[in-house]
C-alpha distance (Angstrom), angle and dihedral (degrees) to the residues before:
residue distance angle dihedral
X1 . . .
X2 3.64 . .
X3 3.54 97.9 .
X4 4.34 85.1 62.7
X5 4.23 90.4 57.1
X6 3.81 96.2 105.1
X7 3.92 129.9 148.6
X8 3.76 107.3 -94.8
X9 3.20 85.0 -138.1
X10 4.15 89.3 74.3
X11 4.36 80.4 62.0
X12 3.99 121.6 88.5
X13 3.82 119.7 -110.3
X14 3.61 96.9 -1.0
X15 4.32 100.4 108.4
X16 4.14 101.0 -168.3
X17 3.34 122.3 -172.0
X18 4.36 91.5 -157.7
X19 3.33 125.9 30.6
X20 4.13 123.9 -98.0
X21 3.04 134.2 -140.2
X22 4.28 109.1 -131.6
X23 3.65 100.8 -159.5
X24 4.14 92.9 59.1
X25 4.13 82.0 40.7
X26 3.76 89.5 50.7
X27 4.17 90.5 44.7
X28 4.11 90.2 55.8
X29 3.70 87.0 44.0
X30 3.31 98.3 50.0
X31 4.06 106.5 39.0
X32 3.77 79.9 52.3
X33 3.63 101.1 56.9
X34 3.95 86.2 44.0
X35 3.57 94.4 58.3
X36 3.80 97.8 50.1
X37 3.95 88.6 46.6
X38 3.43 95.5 58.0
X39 2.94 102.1 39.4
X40 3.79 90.7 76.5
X41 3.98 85.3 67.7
X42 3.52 107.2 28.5
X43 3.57 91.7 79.5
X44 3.98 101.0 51.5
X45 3.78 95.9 72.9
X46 4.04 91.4 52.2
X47 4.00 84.5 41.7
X48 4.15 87.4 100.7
X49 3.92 95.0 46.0
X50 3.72 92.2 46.2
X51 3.54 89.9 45.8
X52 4.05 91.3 50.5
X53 4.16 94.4 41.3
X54 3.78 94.9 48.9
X55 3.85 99.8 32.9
X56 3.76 91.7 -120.3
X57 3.91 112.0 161.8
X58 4.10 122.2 -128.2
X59 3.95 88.9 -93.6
X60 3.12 104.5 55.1
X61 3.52 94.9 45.4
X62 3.39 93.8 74.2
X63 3.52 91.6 63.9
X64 3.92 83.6 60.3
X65 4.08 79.5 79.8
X66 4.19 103.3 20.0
X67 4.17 86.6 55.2
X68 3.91 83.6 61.3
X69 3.54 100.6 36.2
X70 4.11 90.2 46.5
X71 3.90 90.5 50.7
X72 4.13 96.6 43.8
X73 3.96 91.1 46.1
X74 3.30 99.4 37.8
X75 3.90 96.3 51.6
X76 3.21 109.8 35.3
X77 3.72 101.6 91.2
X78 3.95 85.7 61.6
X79 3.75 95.1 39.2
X80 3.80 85.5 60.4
X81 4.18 97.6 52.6
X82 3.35 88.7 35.4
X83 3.86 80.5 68.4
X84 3.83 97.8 44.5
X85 3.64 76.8 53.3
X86 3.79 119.4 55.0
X87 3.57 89.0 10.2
X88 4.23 132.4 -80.5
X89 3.79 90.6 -103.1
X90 3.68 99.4 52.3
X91 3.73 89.4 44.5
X92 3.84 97.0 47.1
X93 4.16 88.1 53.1
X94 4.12 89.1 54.4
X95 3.69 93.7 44.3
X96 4.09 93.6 45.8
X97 3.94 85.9 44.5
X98 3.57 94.5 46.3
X99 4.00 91.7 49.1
X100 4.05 96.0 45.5
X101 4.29 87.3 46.7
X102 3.92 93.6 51.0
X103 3.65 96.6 49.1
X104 3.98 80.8 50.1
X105 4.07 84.1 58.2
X106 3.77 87.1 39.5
X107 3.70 98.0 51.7
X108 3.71 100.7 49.4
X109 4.18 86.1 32.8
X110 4.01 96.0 143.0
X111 4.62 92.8 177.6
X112 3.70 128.9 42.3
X113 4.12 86.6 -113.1
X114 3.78 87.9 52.4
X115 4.20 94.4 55.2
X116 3.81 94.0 33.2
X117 3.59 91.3 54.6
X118 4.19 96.5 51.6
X119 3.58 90.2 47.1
X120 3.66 89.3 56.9
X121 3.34 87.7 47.6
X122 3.98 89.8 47.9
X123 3.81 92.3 68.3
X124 3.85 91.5 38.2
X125 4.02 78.4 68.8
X126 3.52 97.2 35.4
X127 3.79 88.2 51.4
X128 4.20 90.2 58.4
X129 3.75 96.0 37.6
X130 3.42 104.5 53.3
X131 4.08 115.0 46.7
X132 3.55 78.9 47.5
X133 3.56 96.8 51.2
X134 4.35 90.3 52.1
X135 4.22 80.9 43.5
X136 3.93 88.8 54.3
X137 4.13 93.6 50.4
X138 4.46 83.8 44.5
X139 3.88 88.2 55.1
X140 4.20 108.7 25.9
X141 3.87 102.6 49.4
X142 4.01 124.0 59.7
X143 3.65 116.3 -109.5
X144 3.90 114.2 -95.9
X145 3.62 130.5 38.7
X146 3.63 96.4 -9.2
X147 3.84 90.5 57.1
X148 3.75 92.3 41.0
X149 3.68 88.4 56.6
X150 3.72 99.8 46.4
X151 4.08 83.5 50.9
X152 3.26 96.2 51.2
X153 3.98 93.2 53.9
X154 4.38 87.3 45.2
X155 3.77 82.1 53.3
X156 3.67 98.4 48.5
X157 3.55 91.6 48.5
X158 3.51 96.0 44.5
X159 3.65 89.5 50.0
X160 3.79 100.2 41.4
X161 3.98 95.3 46.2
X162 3.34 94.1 86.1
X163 3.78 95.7 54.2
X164 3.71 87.8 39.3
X165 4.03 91.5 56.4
X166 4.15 93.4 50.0
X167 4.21 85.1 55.8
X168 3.74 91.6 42.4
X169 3.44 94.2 41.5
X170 3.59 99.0 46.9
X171 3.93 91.5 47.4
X172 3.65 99.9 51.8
X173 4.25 97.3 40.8
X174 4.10 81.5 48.8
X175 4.37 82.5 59.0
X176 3.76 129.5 116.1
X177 4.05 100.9 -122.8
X178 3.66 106.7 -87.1
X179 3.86 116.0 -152.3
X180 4.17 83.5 5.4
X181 3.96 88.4 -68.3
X182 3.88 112.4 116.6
X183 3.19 126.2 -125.0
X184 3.88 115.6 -95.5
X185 4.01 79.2 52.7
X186 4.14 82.2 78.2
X187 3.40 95.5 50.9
X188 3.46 85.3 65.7
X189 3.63 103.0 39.6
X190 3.95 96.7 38.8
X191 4.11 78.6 90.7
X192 3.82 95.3 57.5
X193 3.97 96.3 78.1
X194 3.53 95.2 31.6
X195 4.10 102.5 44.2
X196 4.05 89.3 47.1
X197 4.15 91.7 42.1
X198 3.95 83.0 54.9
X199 3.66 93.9 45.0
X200 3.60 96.4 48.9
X201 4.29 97.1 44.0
X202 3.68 85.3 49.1
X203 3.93 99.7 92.8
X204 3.92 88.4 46.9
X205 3.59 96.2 57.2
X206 3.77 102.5 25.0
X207 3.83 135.5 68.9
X208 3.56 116.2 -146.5
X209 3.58 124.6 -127.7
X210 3.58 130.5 -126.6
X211 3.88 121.1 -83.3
X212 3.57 140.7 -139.1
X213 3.82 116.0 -169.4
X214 3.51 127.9 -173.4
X215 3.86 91.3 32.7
X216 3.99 93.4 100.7
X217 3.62 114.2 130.2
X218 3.89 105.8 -144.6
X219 3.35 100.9 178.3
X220 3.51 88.5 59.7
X221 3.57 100.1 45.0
X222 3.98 91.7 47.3
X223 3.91 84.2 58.4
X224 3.68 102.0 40.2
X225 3.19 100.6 52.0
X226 3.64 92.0 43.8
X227 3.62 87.3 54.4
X228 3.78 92.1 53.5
X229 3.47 94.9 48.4
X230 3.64 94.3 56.5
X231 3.55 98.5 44.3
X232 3.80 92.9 52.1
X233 3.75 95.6 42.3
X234 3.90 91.9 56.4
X235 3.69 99.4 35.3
X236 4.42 83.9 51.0
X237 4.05 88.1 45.2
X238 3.76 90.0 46.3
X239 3.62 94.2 56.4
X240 3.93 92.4 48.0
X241 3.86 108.3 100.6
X242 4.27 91.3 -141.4
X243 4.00 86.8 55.0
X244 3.87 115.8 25.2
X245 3.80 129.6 168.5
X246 3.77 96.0 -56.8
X247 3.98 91.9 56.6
X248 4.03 101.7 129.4
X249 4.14 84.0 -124.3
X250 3.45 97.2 37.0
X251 3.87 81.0 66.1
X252 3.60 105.9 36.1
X253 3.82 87.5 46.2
X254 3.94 99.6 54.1
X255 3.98 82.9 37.8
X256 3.99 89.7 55.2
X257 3.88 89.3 43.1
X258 3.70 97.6 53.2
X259 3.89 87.3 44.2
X260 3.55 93.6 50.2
X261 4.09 91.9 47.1
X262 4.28 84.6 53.2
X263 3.43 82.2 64.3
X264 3.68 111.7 40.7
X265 4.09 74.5 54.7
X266 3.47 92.6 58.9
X267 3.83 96.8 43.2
X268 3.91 94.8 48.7
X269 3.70 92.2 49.6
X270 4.17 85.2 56.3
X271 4.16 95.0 41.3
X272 3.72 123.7 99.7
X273 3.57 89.2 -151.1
X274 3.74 106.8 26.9
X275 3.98 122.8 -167.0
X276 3.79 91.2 -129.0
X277 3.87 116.3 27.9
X278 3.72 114.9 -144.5
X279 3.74 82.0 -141.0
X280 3.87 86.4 74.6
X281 3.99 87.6 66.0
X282 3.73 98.0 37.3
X283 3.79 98.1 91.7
X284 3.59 114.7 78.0
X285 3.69 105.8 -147.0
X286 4.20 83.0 53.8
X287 3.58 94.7 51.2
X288 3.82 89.8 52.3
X289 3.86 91.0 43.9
X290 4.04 80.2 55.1
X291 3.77 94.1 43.6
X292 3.99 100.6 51.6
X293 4.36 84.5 36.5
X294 4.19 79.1 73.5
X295 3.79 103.8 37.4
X296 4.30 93.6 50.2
X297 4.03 96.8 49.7
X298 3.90 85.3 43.6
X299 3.99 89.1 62.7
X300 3.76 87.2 34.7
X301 3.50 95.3 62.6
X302 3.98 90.0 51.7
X303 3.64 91.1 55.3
X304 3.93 96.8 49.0
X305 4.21 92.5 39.7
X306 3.36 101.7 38.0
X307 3.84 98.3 41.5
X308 3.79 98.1 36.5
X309 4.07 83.5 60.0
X310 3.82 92.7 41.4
X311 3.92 87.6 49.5
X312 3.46 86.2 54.9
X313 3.61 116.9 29.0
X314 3.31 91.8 35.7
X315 3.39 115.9 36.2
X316 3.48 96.1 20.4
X317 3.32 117.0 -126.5
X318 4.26 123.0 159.6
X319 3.66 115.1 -101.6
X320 3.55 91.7 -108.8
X321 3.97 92.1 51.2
X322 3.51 92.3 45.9
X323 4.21 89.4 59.6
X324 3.87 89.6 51.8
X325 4.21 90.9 46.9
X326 3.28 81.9 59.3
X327 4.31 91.2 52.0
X328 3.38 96.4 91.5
X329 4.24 88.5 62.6
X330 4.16 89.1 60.8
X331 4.31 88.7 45.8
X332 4.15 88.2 49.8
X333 3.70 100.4 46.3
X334 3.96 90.2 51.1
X335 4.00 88.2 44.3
X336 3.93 81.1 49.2
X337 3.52 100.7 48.1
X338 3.76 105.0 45.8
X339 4.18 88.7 48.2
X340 3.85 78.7 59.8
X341 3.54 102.3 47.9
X342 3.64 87.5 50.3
X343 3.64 100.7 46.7
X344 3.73 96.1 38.9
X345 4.05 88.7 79.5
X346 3.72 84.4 62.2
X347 3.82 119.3 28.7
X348 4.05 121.0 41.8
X349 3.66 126.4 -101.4
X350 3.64 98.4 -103.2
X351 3.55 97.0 64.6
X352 3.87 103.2 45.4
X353 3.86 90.2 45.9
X354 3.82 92.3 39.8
X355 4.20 95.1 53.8
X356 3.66 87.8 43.7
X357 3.68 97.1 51.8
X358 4.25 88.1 47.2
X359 3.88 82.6 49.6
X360 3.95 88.5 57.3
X361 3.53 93.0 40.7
X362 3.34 91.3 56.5
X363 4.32 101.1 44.0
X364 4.34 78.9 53.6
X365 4.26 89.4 57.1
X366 3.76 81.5 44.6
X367 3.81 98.1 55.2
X368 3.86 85.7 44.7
X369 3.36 91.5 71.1
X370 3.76 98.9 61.1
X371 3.59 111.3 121.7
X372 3.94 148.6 -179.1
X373 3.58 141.6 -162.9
X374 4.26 102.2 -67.2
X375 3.46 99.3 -177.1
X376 3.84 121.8 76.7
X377 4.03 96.0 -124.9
X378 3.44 90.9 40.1
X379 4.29 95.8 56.9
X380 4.04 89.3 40.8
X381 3.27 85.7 61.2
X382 4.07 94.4 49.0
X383 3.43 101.6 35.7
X384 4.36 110.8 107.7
X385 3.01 128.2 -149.3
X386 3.76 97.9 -85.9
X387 4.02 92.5 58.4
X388 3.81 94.8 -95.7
X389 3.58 144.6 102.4
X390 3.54 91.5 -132.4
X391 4.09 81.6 145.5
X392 3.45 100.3 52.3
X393 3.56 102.4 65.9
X394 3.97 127.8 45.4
X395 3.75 124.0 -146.7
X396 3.90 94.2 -149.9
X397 3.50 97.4 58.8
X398 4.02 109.5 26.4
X399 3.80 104.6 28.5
X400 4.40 116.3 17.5
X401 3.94 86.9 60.7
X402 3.78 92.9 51.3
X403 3.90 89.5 41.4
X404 4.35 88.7 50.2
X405 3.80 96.1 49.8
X406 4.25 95.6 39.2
X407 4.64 83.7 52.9
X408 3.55 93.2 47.8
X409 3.90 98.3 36.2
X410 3.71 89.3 56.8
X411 3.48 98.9 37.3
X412 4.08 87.2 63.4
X413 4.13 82.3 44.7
X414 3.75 100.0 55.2
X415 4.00 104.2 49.3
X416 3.61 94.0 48.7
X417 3.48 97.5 43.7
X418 4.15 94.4 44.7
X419 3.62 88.6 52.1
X420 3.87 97.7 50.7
X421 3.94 84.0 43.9
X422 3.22 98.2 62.9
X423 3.84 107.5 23.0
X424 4.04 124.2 122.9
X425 3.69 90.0 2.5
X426 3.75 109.0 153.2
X427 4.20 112.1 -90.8
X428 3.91 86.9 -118.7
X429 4.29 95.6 53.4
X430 4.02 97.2 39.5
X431 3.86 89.5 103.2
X432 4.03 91.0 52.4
X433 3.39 87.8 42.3
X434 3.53 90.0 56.7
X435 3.70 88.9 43.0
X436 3.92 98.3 56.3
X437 3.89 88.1 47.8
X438 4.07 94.6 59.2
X439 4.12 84.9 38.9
X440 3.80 91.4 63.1
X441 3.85 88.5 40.2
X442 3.58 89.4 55.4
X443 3.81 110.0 38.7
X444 3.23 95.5 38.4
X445 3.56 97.7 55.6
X446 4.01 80.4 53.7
X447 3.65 87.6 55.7
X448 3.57 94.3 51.1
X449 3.23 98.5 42.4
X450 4.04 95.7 51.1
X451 4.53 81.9 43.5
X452 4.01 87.9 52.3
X453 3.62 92.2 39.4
X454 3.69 96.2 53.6
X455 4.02 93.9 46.2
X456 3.41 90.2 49.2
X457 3.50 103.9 53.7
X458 4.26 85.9 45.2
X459 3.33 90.8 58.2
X460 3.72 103.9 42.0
X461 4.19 85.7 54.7
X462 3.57 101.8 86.5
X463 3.50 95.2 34.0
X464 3.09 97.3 56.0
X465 3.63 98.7 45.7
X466 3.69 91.7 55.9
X467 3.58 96.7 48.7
X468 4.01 94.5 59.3
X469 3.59 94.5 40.5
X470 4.26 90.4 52.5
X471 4.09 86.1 41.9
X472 4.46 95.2 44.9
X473 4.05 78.2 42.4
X474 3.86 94.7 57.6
X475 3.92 91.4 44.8
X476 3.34 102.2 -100.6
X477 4.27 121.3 150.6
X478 3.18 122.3 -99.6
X479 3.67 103.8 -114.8
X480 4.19 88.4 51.5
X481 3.73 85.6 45.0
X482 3.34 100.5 58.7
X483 3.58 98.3 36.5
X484 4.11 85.1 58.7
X485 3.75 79.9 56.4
X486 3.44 99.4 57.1
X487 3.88 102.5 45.9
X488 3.94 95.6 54.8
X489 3.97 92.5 41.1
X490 3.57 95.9 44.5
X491 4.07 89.5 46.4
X492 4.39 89.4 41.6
X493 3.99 84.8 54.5
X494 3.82 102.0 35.0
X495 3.68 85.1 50.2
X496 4.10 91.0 53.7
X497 3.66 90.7 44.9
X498 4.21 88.2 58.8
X499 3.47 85.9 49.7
X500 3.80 91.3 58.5
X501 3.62 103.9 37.6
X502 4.33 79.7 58.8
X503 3.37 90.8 60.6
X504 3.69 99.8 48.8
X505 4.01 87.1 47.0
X506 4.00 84.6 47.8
X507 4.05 89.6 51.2
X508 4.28 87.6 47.5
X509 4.07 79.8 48.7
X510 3.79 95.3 57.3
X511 3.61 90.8 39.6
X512 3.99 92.2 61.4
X513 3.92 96.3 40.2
X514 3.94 85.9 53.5
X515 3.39 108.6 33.3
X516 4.12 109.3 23.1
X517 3.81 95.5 96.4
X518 3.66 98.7 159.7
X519 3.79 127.3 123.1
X520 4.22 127.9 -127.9
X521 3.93 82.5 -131.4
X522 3.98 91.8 59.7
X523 3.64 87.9 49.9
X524 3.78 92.8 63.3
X525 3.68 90.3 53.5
X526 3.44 141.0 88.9
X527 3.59 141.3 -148.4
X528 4.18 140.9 98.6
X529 3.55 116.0 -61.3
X530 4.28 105.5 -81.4
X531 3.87 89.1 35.7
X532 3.64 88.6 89.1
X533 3.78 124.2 23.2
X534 3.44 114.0 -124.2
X535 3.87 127.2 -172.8
């Protein structure tokens, strides 16, 4: 870390009067970001307990995680000139503070209301805190190695948090109560102590930036984030099997979002001071950092959903030994992102991001070919004793490989592409900037999700028709019948999805070997966007 303690006053835009020291800066940046990322996970193992302790049924339990995912996605764009604004500091503080006193409410939540309403209130925080904390890395550390470096740790922990949540989560849910409170309580209020810590260290090892009040476009921000909210409401219904894309608000909500997002168009072309520039987009190595920054957490997602349920249903592994299968994802993507940060001072953009996205590719095929017994005689003779084929199918061989080359692929995908994101942008959009960059993360792993969703359960149909009609056939009961039916469908259309989620990596792939013009050199530079040509 010492090789990161550099004078802020070496960094663009940020105007210290004392000298800080970057690796501390890039600590509180960094534990931050990790606790808002997983916090999107953290929360699903403990979804049965909570459900069970607060007598919330199976629907509305997935608003448990849709509440936070509806509030971070939706906000985020605002959150980040909200920043530019009143300045990234200030605006990191509220959104840390904001986080660590919801997961108070959400902790000691005794009603459904109570617990929906703090995780709302969760990715209201999340939504502040972390465009600003990407805007805070643009404008603290120097351009070059030192910057590469402190991307390359934001990218590993944005990358590993979700990993890091299913291991956390399943620990602390597995808990005896501590102080009477049980244990997916803590999962919850693990953030108060560290979210308020962070929040109150922040003015010792961060330099605010400057601020420009009274330059908020409302109109704007009314509409965009109405906009967001509809678009990530219908594309998270759409991928829920009880609801689907033919769900009367599924429709009318992604119809209302795309009509609201017409409009915010309309009112930022009219603005003096719009909440999203269309200077942000105008550079075309940018707009394809944006692009492929919504095609690789789309696959992503697949891998994490559909294998974290295949680890589990399927094979049969405890909740808690599912999050530490998944262990090896959170050592890959750090492995990943420092070779990155290191080679990114020598070899351009387009060919770190591109092998990395090939790599992903790749791991997806690899999960495709995860199979089970398909034949009725063949899974009788499988299935244990606990209604799995927890036997049939080795970790080692068919899933940590897979698991090794997706961590590192993405970790060589995510530095590169975060740097080119947010490179030259003008001093005065970097928290926007930031802001569009997590709003691509987050809706289009929504998208994806609802895509991968929708081809999985199409695929899993007929097989799983088949398979209970061979097994009710051959006199088996009902309950052992349908259970049959499950574990080859689910596999049939889990496999499909992988399939998908490679091609949409592949597209993000092509997009960077065609389009990703920009030069290492550039990256080592400074300098508002136009100063420097880039792409």
């Amino acid at each position: 870390m010492t090789d990161l303690t550099k004078t802020a006053e070496d960094a663009p835009e940020a105007k210290p009067q004392r000298e800080l020291h970057l690796g501390w800066a890039l600590v509180l940046i960094s534990v931050a970001q990790l606790m808002v990322v997983l916090d999107a996970s953290i929360a699903n193992i403990a979804l049965p307990f909570i459900g069970e302790d607060l007598n919330i049924n199976d629907a509305n339990l997935t608003w448990i995680v849709t509440g936070y995912a509806l509030a971070f996605g939706g906000l985020l764009l605002l959150g980040g000139r909200l920043g530019d604004l009143y300045g990234r500091r200030r605006i990191f503080m509220v959104g840390l503070a904001t986080f660590a006193v919801a997961s108070l409410l959400g902790g000691f939540a005794s009603n459904e209301p109570l617990l929906l309403a703090a995780r709302g209130l969760q990715g209201l925080g999340a939504a502040l805190a972390s465009p600003a904390a990407l805007a805070l890395i643009t404008t603290t550390f120097p351009a070059g190695p030192a910057r590469n470096r402190a991307f390359a740790v934001y990218a590993a922990m944005s990358g590993a948090g979700a990993a890091v949540g299913l291991i956390l989560g399943g620990w602390l849910t597995g808990l005896d109560p501590i102080l009477g409170l049980e244990g997916w309580r803590w999962t919850f209020l693990i953030n108060v102590p560290i979210g308020l810590a962070a929040a109150a260290l922040a003015p010792r090892f961060l330099n605010e930036s400057e601020s420009h009040p009274g330059q908020l476009d409302i109109p704007g921000a009314i509409t965009g984030t109405l906009g967001l909210l509809g678009l990530v409401y219908g594309f998270s219904r759409a991928g829920e099997e009880a609801h689907g894309w033919g769900d009367t608000w599924t429709i009318a909500s992604l119809v209302a979002g795309v009509a609201m997002l017409v409009v915010f168009a309309v009112v930022e072309s009219r603005v003096s001071h719009p909440l999203l520039p269309v200077r942000v987009f105008a550079n075309r190595t940018r707009a394809t950092s944006f692009l492929v920054m919504a095609l690789v957490p789309a696959a992503m997602f697949a891998m994490f959903y559909f294998l974290s349920l295949f680890i589990q249903l399927v094979v049969g592994y405890e909740p808690l030994h599912t999050g530490f299968a998944f262990l090896p994802f959170s050592v890959g993507i750090v492995i990943g992102a420092g070779l990155s940060s290191n080679l990114v001072n020598r070899i351009d953009p387009r060919y770190i991001a591109g092998i990395g996205t090939l790599m992903a590719a790749a791991a997806l095929v690899g999960f495709a070919q995860l199979s089970v017994p398909s034949s009725f005689e063949a899974v009788t003779t499988a299935l244990t004793a606990d209604g799995n084929l927890g036997g049939d199918v080795n970790y080692w061989t068919s899933i940590f490989p897979f698991i090794v080359l997706m961590s590192v692929g993405m970790g060589l995908t995510f530095v590169p592409l975060t740097l080119t994101a947010v490179h030259h942008l003008r001093a005065e959009d970097s928290g926007i900037g930031s802001g569009v960059l997590n709003t691509m993360q987050q809706v289009g792993g929504a998208v994806g999700l609802a895509i991968l969703s929708t081809v999985s359960l199409h695929f899993a149909e007929d097989t799983k028709n088949a398979l209970f009609g061979a097994a009710t056939t051959a006199g088996a009961p009902g309950d052992q019948a349908g259970n049959i039916a499950f574990i080859g469908s689910f596999t049939e259309g889990a496999t499909a999805a992988f399939y998908v989620g490679a091609v949409l990596i592949a597209l993000g792939s092509a997009a960077i070997w065609l389009f990703l013009n920009v030069k290492h050199t550039e990256l080592a530079t400074d300098g508002p966007e136009g100063g420097v040509h880039v792409g």
